[in-house]
C-alpha positions as CSV (number, residue, x, y, z in Angstrom):
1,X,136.0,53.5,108.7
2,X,132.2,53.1,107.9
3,X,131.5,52.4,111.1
4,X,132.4,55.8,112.7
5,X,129.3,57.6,110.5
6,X,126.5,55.3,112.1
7,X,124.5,57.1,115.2
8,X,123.7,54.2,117.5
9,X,120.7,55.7,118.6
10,X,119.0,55.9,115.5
11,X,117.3,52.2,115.1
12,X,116.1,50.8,111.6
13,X,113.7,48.1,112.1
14,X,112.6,46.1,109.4
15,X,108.4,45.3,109.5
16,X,105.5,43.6,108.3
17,X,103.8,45.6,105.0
18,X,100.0,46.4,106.7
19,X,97.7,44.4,106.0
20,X,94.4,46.4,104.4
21,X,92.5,48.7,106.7
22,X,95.6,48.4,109.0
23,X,98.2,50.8,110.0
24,X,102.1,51.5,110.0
25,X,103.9,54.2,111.8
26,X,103.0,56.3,114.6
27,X,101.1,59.1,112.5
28,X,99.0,57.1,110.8
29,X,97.9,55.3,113.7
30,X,97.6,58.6,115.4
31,X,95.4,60.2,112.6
32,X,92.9,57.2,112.7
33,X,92.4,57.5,116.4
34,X,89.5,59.4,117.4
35,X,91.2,59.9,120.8
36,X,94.0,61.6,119.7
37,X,93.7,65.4,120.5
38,X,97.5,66.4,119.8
39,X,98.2,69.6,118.0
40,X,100.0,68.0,114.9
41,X,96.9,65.3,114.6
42,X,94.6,67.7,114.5
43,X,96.4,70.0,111.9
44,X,97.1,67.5,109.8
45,X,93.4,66.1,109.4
46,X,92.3,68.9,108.6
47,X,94.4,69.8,106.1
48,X,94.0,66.3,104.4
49,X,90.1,66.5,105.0
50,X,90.3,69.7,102.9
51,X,92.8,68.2,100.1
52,X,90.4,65.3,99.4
53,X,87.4,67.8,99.2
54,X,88.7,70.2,97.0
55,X,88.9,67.3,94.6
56,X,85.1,67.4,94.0
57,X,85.2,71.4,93.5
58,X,83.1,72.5,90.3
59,X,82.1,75.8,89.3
60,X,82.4,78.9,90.5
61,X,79.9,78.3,93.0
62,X,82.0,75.3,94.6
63,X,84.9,77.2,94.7
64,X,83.8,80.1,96.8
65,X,82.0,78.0,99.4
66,X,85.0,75.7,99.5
67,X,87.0,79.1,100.9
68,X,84.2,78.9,104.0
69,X,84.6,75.3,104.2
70,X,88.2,75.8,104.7
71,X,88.2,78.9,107.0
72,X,85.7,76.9,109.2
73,X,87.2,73.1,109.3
74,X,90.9,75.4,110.2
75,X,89.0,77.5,112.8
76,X,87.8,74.3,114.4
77,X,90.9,73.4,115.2
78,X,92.4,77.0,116.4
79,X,88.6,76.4,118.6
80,X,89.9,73.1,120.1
81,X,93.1,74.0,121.0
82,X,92.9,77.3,122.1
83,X,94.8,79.4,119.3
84,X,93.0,83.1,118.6
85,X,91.1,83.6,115.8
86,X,93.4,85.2,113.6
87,X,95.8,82.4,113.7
88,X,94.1,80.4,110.6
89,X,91.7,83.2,108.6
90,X,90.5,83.7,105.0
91,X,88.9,86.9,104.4
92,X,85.9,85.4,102.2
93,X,84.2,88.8,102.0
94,X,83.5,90.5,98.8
95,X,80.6,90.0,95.7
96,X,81.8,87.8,92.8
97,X,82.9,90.7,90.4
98,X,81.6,90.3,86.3
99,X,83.9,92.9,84.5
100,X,83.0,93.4,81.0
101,X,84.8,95.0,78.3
102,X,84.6,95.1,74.6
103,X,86.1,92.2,73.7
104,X,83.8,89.9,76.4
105,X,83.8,89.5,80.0
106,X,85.4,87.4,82.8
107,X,84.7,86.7,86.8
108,X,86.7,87.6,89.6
109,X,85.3,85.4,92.5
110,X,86.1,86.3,96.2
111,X,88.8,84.0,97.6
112,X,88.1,80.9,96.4
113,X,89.7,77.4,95.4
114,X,89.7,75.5,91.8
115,X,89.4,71.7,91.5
116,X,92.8,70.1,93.2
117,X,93.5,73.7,94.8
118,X,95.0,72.5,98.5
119,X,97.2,73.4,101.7
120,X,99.4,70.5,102.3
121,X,101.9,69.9,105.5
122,X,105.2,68.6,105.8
123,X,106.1,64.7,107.1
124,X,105.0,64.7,110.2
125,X,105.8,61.4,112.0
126,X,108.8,62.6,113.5
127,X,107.0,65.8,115.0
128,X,104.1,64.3,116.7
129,X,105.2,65.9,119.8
130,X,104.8,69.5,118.9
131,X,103.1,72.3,120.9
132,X,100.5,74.4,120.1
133,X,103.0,76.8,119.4
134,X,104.8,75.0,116.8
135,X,101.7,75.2,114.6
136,X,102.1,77.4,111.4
137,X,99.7,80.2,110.9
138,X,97.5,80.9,107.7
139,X,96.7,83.8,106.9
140,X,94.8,84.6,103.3
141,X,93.4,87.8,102.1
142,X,90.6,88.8,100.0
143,X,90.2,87.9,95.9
144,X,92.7,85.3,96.1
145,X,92.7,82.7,93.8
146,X,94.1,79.3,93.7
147,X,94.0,78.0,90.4
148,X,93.7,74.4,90.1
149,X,95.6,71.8,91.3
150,X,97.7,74.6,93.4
151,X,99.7,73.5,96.2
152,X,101.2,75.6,99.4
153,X,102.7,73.7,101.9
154,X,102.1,75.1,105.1
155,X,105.4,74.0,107.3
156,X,105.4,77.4,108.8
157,X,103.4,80.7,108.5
158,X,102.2,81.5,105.3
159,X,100.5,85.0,104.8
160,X,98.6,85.9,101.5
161,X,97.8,89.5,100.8
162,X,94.4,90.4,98.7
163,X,94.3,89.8,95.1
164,X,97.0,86.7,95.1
165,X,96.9,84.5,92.4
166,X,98.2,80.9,92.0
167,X,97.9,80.0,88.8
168,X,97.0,76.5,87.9
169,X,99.9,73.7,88.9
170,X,101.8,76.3,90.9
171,X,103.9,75.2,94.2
172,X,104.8,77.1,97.9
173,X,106.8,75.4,99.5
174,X,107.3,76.3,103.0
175,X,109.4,73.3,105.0
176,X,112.8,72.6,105.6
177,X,115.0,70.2,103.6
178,X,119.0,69.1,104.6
179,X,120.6,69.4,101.9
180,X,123.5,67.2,103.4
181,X,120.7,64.3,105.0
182,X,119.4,61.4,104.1
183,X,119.6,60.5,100.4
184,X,116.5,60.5,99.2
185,X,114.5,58.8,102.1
186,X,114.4,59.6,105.5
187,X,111.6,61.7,106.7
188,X,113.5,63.9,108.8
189,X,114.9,65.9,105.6
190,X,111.2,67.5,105.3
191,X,110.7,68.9,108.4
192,X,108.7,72.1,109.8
193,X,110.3,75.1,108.9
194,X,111.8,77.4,111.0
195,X,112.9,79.9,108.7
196,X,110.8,82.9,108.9
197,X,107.2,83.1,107.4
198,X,106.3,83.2,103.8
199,X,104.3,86.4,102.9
200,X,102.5,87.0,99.5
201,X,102.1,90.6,99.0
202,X,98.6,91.9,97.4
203,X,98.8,91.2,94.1
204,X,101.3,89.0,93.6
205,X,100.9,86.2,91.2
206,X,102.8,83.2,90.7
207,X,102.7,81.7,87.2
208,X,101.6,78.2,85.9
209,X,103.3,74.9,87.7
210,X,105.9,77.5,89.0
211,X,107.6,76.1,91.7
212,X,108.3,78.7,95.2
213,X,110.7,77.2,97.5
214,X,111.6,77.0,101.1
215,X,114.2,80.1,101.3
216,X,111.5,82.5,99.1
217,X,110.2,84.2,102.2
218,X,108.9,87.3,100.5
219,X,106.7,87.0,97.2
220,X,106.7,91.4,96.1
221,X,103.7,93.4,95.7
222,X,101.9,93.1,92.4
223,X,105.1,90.9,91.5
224,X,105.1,88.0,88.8
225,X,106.7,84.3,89.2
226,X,107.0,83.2,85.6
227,X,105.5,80.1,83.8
228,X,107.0,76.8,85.1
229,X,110.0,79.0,87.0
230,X,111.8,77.3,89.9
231,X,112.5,80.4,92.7
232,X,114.4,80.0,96.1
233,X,115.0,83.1,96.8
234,X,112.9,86.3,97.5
235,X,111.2,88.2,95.0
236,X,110.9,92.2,95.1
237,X,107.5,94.7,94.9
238,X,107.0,95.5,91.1
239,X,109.8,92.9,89.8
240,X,109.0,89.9,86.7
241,X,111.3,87.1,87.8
242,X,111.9,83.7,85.4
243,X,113.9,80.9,86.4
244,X,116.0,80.7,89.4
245,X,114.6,84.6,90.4
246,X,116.4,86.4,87.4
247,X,114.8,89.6,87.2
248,X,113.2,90.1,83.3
249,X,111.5,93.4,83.9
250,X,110.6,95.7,86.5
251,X,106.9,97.9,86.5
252,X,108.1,101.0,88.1
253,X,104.3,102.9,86.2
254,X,102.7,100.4,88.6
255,X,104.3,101.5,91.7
256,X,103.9,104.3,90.9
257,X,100.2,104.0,90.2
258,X,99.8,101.7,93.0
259,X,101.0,103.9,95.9
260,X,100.3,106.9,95.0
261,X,96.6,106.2,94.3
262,X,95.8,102.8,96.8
263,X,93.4,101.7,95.1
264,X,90.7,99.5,95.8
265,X,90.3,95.8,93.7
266,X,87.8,97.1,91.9
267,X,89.2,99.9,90.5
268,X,92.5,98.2,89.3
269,X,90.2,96.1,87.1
270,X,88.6,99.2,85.4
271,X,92.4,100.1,84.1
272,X,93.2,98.9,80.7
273,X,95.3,101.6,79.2
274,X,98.7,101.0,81.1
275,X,100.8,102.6,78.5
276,X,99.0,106.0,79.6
277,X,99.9,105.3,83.1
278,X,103.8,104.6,81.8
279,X,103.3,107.6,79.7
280,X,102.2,109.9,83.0
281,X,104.6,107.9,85.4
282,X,107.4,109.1,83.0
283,X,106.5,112.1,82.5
284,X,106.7,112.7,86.5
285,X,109.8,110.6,86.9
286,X,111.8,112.9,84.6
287,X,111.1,115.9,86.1
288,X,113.2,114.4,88.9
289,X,115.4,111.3,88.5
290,X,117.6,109.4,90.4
291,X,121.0,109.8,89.1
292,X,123.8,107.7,88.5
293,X,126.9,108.5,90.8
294,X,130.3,107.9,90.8
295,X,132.3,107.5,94.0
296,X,136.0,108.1,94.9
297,X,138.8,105.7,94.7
298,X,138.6,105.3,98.4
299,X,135.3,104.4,98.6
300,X,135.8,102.1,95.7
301,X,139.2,100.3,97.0
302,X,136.1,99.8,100.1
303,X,133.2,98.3,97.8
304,X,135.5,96.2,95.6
305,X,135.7,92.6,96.6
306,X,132.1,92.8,98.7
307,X,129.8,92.0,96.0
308,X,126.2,92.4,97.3
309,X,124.6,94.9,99.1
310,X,121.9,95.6,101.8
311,X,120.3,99.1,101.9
312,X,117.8,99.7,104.9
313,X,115.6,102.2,105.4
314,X,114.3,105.0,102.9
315,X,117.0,107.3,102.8
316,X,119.8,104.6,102.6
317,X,117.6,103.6,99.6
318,X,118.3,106.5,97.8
319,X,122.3,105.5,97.6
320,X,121.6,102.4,95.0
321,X,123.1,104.5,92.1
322,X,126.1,104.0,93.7
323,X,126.1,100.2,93.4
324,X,124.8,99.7,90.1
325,X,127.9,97.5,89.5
326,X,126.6,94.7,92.4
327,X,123.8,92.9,93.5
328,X,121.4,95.2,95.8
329,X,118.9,94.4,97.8
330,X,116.8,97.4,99.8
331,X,114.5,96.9,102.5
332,X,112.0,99.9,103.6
333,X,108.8,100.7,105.8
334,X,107.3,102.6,102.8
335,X,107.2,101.6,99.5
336,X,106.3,105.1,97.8
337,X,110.0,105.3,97.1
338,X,110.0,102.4,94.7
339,X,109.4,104.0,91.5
340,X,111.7,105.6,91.0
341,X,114.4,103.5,92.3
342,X,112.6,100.5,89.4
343,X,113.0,103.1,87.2
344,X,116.6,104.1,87.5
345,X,117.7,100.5,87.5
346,X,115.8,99.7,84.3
347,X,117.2,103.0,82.4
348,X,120.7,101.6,83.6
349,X,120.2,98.0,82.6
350,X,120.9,97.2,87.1
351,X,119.1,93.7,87.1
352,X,120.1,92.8,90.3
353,X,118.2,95.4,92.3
354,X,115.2,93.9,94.8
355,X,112.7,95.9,96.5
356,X,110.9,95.0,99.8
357,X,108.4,96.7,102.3
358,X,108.3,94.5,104.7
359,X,111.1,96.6,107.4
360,X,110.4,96.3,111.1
361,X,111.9,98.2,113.9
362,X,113.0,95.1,115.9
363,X,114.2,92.3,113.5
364,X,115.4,91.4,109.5
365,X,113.5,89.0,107.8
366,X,117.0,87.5,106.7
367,X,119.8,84.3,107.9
368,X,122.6,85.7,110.0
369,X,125.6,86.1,107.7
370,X,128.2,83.4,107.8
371,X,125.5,80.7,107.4
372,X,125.5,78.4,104.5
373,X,123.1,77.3,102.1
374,X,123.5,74.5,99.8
375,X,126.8,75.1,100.8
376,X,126.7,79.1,99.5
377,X,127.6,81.3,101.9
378,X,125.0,83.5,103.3
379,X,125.3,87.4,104.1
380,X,125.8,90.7,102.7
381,X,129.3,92.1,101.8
382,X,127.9,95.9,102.4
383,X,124.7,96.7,104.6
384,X,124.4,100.8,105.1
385,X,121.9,101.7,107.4
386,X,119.8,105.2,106.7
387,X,119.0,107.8,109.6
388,X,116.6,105.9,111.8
389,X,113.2,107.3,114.2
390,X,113.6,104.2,116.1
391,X,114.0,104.4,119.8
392,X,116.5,101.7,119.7
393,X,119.0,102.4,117.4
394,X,121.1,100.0,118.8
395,X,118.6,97.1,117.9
396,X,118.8,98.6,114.5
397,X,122.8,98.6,113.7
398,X,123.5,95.1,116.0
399,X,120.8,93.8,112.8
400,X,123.2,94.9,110.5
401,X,125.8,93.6,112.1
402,X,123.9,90.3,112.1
403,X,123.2,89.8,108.7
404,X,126.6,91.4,107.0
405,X,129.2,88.3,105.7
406,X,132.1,88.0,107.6
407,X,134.4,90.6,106.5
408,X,132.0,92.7,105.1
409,X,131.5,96.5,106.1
410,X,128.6,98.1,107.9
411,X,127.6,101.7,107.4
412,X,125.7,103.4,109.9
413,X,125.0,107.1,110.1
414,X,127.3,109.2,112.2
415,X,124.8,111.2,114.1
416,X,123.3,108.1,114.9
417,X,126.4,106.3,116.3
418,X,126.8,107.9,119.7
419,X,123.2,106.2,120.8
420,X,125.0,102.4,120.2
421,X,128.0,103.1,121.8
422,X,127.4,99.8,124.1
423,X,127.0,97.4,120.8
424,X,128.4,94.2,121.7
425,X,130.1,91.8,118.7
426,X,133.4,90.9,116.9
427,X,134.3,93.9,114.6
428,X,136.1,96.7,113.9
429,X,135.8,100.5,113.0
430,X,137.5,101.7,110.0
431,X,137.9,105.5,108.8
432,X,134.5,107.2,108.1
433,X,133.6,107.3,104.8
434,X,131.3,110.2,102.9
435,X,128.6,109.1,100.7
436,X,125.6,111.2,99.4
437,X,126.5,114.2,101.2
438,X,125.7,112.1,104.9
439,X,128.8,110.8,106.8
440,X,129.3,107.3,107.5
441,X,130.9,105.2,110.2
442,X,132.5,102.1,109.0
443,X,132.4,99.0,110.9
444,X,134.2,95.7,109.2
445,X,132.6,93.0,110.7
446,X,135.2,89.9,111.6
């Protein structure tokens, strides 16, 4: 019975141990040939060139230049094979920063590495053969640190927004492992990824030897990773997280503070009195707040047995009181909505609400639903859709569709409907539902 799980075409060949100065395997052999010109080659010299130079980082002045060193040695390789210049970029500008305050003072360098700071890649023996247009693209911002001995493997796109911080020991992850491959060994279970790109949004700052995994595509605005947490999942704007992405605390005064005002890096480190921003913030919020609703026995015979929810868009946003009983995730173009919506869910003790900015007209940054992971099924049980300005609202609802569990329920705005008559896909509509004064058609996906 054995037998049957062996692939003939997969042949395991014992070999000599290399003598010293020798090589085995075709990447190492192809990384010590001068000759060699192939896309993956090139990347990954570079990015070991970089890992062994970091090592002799000391100072402040070391770690500054070592961000130049870095944005050259990657843009000599974008150079040589043709990529544009924004493909591998650190923004390096900005004056090292010396803030005092009463109690002493502390520097806030431009983008810079610590000792051991490094961007690793995946195993890449099996990948040799890559394009040019397998290559990931880095992307790092201004006034980002990366505190010693901090690690992001770069297995696909990795974006870092201004003001980042990786504290010491801390770990992105960005390849792909098979959970159901290879025990243990076997290079092809760490592969390049092809889930979508990683993106650290200004401000964010993952915590000491925290550990970001492969499925955290989205790090939130001026969000915090905890000490020595272990995170596969995306992390929402103004959200603490601890272990396994539990939400401790959300900072509604800072999003508050933060978009309303914008402001620049300088100014956010002249602010020390947060409580009066909390004290102002609330003092706006509850001139207005979001209430809790409750919904008809209709609606809830409709929401019971889907437990997690997908709000798109800023006015489906603005239904989360109605799910304060499940696990909501909402996705926007504008964050300025966030607030209160943090607010709200820490008045009501909701500590399963995330919070993203990241919306695009044309795709979700999420797995199609029905997908497994680590043998968890992937989608949402409820995705409502707000009023869209897209000219292709059909794009926008066959999204929905995509991502929503089988047997879950999409909600897309009535007056919206009659432009996506032509949607293609296995579902079916149900009675039209009511929610928030806006009427809803109902599609159960299959």
């Amino acid at each position: 019975m054995f037998e049957r799980y062996l692939d003939r075409n997969v042949n395991v060949e014992a070999v000599a141990a290399p003598e010293v100065g020798s090589t085995i395997g075709a990447l190492e052999q192809a990384l010590r040939d001068p000759e060699d010109r192939r896309p993956i080659p090139l990347y990954v010299n570079a990015l070991r060139e970089l890992r062994k130079g970091s090592q002799a980082i000391n100072g402040h002045g070391d770690e500054i230049r070592f961000s130049h060193t870095a944005h050259a040695r990657l843009r000599a390789v974008a150079a040589e094979l043709d990529l544009s210049a924004s493909h591998y970029h650190f923004d390096t500008s900005g004056s090292p920063l010396i803030v005092r305050e009463s109690t002493g003072e502390h520097v806030i360098s431009p983008t810079h590495f610590e000792n051991g700071a490094y961007f690793s890649h995946p195993h890449a023996d099996h990948q040799l053969e890559h394009s040019i247009a397998d290559l990931p693209k880095i992307q790092v911002g201004k006034y980002v640190r990366l505190g010693r001995n901090a690690a992001i493997n770069a297995g696909g796109d990795v974006y870092v927004g201004d003001a980042v911080w990786l504290s010491p020991g801390s770990q992105l992850l960005r390849q792909d492992h098979d959970p159901y491959g290879r025990p243990s060994v076997g290079s092809r279970t760490v592969a390049m990824t092809r889930l979508p790109a990683v993106r650290l949004c200004d401000y964010a700052w993952v915590g000491r030897e925290a550990i970001v995994g492969w499925n955290a595509d989205y790090l939130g605005k001026s969000s915090i990773v905890g000490l020595r947490s272990v995170v596969n999942s995306w992390v929402g704007d103004y959200s603490i997280v601890g272990d396994q992405g539990k939400v401790l605390q959300y900072l509604p005064y800072k999003a508050w503070l933060m978009e309303r005002f914008q402001p620049a890096v300088e100014q956010t480190l002249q602010i020390s009195d947060w409580a009066a921003v909390n004290s102002d913030w609330l003092t706006t919020y509850r001139d207005n707040p979001l209430q809790s609703v409750y919904t008809s026995t209709g609606v809830n015979a409709l929401f019971a047995n889907l437990s997690s929810v997908l709000l798109i868009g800023p006015q489906a946003a603005q239904l989360a009181p109605y799910f304060r009983e499940h696990s909501t995730d909402i996705i926007s173009h504008s964050r300025e909505h966030f607030a209160a919506l943090l607010q709200w869910a820490q008045d009501n003790g909701q500590r399963r609400l995330r919070v993203r900015g990241d919306l695009s007209a044309t795709a979700l940054p999420f797995i199609s639903g029905g997908h497994y992971h680590y043998r968890r099924k992937l989608g949402y049980g409820v995705v409502i859709i707000g009023s869209s300005d897209s000219t292709e609202p059909a794009t926008v609802l066959a999204e929905g569709l995509r991502v929503c569990a089988p047997g879950g329920v999409v909600l897309y705005p009535l007056s919206d409907l009659e432009a996506s008559q032509d949607l293609s896909g296995d579902w079916q509509r149900l009675p039209d539902i009511r929610l928030n004064e806006q009427d809803f058609a109902v599609l159960q996906k299959a």
